[in-house]
KOLMI-68500 format. One line per field, with one value per residue (C-alpha): chain; residue number from 1; x, y, z. Coordinates in Angstrom, 3 decimals. Example, Ala and Ser with C-alpha at 12.3 -4.5 7.8 and 13.67 -1.06 7.14 Angstrom:
BEGIN
pase: c(A/A) $
romar: c(1/2) $
px: c(12.300/13.670) $
py: c(-4.500/-1.060) $
pz: c(7.800/7.140) $
// end
This chain:
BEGIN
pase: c(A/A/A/A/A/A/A/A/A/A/A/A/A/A/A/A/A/A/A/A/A/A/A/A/A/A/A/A/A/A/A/A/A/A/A/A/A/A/A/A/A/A/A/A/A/A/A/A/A/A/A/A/A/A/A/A/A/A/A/A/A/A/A/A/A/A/A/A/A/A/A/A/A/A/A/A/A/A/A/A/A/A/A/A/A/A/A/A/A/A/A/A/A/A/A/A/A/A/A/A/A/A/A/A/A/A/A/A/A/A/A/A/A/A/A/A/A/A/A/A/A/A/A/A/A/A/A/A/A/A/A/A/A/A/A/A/A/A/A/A/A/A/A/A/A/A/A/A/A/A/A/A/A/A/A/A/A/A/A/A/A/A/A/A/A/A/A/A/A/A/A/A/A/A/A/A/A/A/A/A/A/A/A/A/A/A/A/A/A/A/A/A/A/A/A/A/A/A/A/A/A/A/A/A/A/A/A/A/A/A/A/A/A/A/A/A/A/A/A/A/A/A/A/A/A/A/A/A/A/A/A/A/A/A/A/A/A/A/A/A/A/A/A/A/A/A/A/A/A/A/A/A/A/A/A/A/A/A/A/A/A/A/A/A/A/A/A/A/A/A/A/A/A/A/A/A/A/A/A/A/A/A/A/A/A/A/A/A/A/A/A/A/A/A/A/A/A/A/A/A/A/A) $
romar: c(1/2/3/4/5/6/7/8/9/10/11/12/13/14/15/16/17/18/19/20/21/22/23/24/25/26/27/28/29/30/31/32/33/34/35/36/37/38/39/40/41/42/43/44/45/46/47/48/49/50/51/52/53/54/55/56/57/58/59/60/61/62/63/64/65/66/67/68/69/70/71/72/73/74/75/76/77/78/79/80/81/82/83/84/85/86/87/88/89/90/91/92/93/94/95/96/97/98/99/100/101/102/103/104/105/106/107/108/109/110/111/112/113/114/115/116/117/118/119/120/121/122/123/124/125/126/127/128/129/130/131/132/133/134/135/136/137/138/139/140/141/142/143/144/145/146/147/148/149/150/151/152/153/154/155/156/157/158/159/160/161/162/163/164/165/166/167/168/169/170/171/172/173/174/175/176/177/178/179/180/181/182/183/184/185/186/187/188/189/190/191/192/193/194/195/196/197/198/199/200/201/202/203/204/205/206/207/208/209/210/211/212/213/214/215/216/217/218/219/220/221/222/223/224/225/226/227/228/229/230/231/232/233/234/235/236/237/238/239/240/241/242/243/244/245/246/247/248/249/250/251/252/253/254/255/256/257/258/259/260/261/262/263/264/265/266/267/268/269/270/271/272/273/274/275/276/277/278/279/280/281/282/283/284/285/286/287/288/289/290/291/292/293/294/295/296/297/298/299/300/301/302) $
px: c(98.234/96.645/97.881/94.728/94.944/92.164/92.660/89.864/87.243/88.443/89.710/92.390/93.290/96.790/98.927/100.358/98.896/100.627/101.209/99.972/101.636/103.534/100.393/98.563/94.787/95.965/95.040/98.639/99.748/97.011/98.037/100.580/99.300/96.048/96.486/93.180/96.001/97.067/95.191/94.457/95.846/95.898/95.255/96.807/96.878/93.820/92.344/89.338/90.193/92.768/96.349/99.058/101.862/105.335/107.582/109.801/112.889/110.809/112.151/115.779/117.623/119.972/122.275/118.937/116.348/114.841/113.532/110.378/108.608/105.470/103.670/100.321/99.268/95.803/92.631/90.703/88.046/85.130/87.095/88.192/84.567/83.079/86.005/88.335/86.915/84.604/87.739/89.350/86.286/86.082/89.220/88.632/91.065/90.717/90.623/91.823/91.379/93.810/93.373/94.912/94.280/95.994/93.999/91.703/88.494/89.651/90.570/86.464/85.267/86.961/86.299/82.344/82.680/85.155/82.698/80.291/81.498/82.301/86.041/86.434/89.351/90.492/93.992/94.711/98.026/99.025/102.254/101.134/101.644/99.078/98.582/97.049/100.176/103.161/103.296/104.363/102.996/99.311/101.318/104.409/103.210/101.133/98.854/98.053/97.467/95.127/93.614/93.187/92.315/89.820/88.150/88.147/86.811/83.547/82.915/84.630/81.972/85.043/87.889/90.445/93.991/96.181/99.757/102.274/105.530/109.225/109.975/109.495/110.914/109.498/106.734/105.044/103.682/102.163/101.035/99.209/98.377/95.946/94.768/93.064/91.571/89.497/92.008/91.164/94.755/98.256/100.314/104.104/106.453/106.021/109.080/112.023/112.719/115.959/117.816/120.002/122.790/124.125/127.692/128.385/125.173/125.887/121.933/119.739/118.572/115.038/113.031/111.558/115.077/114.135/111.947/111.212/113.433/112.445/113.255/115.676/117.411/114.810/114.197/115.916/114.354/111.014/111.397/112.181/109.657/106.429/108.477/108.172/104.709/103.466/104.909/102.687/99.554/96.634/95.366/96.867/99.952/100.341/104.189/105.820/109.162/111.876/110.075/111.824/111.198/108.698/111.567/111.250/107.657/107.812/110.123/107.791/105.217/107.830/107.791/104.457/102.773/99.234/100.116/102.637/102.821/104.646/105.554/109.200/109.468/107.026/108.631/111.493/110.115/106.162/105.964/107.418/104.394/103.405/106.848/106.554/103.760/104.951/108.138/105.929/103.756/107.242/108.908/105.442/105.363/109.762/109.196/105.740/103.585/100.283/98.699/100.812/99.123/101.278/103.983/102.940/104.775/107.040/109.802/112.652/114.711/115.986) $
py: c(-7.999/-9.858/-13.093/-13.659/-13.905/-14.632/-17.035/-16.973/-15.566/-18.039/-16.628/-18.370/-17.976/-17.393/-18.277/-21.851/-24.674/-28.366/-29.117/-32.184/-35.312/-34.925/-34.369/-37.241/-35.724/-34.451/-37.305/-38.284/-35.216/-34.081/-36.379/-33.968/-30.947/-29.429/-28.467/-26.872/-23.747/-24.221/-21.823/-24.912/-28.082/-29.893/-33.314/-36.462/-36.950/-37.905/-40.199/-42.159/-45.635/-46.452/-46.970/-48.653/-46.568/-47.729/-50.601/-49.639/-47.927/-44.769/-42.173/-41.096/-38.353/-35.609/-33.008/-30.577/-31.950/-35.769/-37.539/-39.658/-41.139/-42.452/-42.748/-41.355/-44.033/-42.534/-44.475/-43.227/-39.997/-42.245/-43.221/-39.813/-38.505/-40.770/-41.375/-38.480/-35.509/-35.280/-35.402/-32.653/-30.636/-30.890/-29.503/-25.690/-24.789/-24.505/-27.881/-28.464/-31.201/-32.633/-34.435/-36.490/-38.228/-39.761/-38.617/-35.542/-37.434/-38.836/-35.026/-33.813/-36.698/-36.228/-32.153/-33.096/-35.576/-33.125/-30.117/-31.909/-32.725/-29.497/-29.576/-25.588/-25.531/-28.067/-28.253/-29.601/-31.538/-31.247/-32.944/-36.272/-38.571/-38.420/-42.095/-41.170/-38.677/-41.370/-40.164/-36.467/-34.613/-32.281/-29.402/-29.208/-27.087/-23.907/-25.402/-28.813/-26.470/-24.337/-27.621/-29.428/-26.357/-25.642/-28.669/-29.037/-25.961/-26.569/-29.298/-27.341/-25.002/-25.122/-22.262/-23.959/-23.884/-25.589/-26.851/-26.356/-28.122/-26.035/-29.154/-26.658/-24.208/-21.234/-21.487/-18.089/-18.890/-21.980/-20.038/-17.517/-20.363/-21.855/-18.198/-18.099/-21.279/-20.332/-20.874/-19.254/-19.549/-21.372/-23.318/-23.602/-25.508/-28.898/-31.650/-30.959/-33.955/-35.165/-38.974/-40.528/-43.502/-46.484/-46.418/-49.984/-51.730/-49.343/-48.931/-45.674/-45.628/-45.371/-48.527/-46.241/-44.557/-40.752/-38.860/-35.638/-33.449/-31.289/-29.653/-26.583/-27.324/-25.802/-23.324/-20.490/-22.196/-21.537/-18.056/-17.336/-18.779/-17.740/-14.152/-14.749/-15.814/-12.923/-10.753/-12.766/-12.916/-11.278/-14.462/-15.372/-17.353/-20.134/-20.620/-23.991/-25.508/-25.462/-23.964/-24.416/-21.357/-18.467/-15.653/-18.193/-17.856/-14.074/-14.182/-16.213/-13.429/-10.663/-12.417/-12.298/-15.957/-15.138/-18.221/-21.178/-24.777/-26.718/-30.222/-31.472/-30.022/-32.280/-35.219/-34.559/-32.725/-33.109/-29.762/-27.850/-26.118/-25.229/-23.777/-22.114/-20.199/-19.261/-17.942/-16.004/-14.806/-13.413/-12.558/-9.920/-8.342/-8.046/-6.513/-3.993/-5.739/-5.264/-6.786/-10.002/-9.220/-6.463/-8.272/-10.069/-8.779/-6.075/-7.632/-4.217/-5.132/-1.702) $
pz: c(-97.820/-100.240/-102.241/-104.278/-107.947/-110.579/-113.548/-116.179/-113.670/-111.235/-107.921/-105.977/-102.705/-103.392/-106.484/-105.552/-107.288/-107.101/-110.256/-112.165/-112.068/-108.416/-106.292/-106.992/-105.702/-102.901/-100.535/-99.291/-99.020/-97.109/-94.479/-93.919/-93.718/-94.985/-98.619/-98.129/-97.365/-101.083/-104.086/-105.756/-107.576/-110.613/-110.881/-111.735/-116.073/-116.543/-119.698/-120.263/-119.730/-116.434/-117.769/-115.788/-117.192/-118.009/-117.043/-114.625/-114.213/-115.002/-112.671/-112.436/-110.433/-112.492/-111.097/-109.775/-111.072/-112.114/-115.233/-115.503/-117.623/-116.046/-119.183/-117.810/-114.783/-113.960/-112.559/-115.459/-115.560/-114.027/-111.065/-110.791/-110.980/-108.617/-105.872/-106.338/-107.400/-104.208/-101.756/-103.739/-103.717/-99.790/-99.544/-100.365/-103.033/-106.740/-108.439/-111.934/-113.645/-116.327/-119.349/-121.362/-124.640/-127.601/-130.154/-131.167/-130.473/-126.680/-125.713/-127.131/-124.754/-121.792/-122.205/-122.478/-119.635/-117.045/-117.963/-116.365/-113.122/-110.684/-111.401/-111.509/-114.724/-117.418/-118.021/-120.895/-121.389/-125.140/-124.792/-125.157/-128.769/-130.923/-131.584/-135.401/-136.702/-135.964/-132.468/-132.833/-129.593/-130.572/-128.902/-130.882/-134.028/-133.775/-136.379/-133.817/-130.800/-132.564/-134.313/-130.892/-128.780/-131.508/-131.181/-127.269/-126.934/-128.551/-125.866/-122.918/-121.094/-118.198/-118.249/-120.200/-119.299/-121.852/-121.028/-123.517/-124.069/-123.988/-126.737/-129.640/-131.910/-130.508/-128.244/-127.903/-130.944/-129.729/-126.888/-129.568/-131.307/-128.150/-127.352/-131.116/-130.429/-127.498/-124.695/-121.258/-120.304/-120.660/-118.741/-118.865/-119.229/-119.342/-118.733/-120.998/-123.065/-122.064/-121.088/-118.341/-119.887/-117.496/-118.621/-117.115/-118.440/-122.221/-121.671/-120.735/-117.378/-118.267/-119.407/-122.578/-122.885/-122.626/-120.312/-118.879/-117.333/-114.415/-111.456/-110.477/-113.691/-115.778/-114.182/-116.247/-119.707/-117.785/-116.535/-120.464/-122.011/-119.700/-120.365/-124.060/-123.781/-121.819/-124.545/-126.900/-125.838/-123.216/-121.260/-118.501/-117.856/-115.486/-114.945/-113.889/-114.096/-110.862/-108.644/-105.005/-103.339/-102.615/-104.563/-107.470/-107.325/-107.299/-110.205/-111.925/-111.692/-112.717/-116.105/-116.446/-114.424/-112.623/-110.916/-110.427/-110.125/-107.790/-109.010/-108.709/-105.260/-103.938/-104.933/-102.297/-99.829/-98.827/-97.255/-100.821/-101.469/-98.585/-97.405/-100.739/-99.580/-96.427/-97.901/-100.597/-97.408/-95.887/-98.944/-99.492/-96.156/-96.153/-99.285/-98.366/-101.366/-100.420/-103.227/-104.826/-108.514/-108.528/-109.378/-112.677/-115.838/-113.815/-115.106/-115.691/-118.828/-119.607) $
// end
């Protein structure tokens, strides 16, 4: 039986990555259990400079699922580089590196910077304001991804992955959008935008009022989407949102994912992804799949 799966010419051991955002790099949860055992993971949002993030309250539970809005709280690329990234290396699994930016020129740099270093992918997160167009995220019209891809690309000689928000009107053409800019792959989806209200204090929950939604919730809005992309276009599809168990990752792959990300899971239980796997390991040999690729895009609809 075999779980591999390759991304962009990069092989993984198996198709679970912790996603970006609930992993941190990998250290604390490595005090658990090795995440060596994981096909790879995707780190914190990275950007150039350290930012603290957002004032608290900036994480919230919801009925299956949670909101946050961290606001990007990241050491910065050079500490990454020169504290994290060898840890992450040592571990033996695919490492991903993800950038941030808030505007076209902080994406170029960190691309030239990350493609440097011996991160193996570059994810990058589009979802973020840009700072210079009165805050409207780079990834919400076809024409921005394709602009910003565009323009990464030329300083990217890393397979780039590039994380699209479900925050649009129809995002297979977003998805088409990156994959005419040069994009090795997507990722998807990204935190639903969404908000939490304290009825006694007549205030949202969150200090910055809305967040992202994620978790099991969003799971069905995910499923449709990475199936609407894989109709779209020919790279390959990272899918991410609600993942809780090894069946949701094989569903994942019927719609047409190469891989998944783990994120919300991890919050509440430190052995998600790796249960994940295990399940996915059991789930294969219940179900005689010899070969987990198999599986991507076999999605019956007739």
């Amino acid at each position: 039986m075999s779980l591999k799966t390759v991304i962009a010419g990069v092989e993984f051991k198996n198709p679970i990555i912790a996603a970006s955002g609930t992993f941190g790099f990998g250290r604390e949860y490595n005090e658990f259990y090795d995440v060596g055992k994981l096909g790879g993971i995707s780190s914190k949002g990275l950007t150039l400079k350290p930012r603290c993030g957002n004032e608290p309250v900036r994480i919230a539970e919801t009925p299956s699922g949670m909101l946050n809005s961290v606001g990007l709280q990241n050491p910065g690329v050079e500490h990454f580089i020169e504290c994290e990234l060898p840890f992450m290396k040592s571990l033996g699994c695919v490492v991903i590196a993800n950038a941030a930016g808030a505007c076209e020129s902080d994406y170029v740099a960190m691309a030239d910077i990350l493609s440097k270093t011996d991160v193996d992918m570059i994810e990058l997160n589009i979802s973020c304001p840009n700072v210079k167009k009165g805050g409207m995220a780079f990834g919400v019209e076809p024409d921005g991804v394709e602009h910003i891809v565009k323009a990464v690309r030329k300083a990217c000689t890393k397979p780039l992955i590039v994380k699209l928000t479900p925050n649009v009107a129809n995002i297979a053409e977003n998805a088409k959008a990156a994959e005419r800019a040069g994009a090795d792959a997507v990722s998807l989806i990204n935190t639903v935008s969404a908000m939490a209200v304290d009825f006694k204090r007549r205030k949202p929950v969150l200090k910055v009022g809305n967040g992202g939604l994620s978790g099991a919730c969003v799971k069905p809005i995910a499923l449709k989407m990475v199936y609407d992309c894989f109709r779209a276009v020919k790279i390959p599809i990272i899918g991410m949102g609600g993942i809780m168990s090894g069946t949701d990752v094989g569903e994942f792959m019927l719609c047409g994912a190469s891989a998944v990300q783990v994120g919300t899971a991890n919050i509440f239980d430190p052995f998600a992804s790796l249960r994940i796997l295990n399940e996915l390991t059991n789930l294969c040999e219940r179900d005689n799949i010899s070969d987990i690729r198999t599986l991507i895009g076999g999605l019956s609809v007739e």
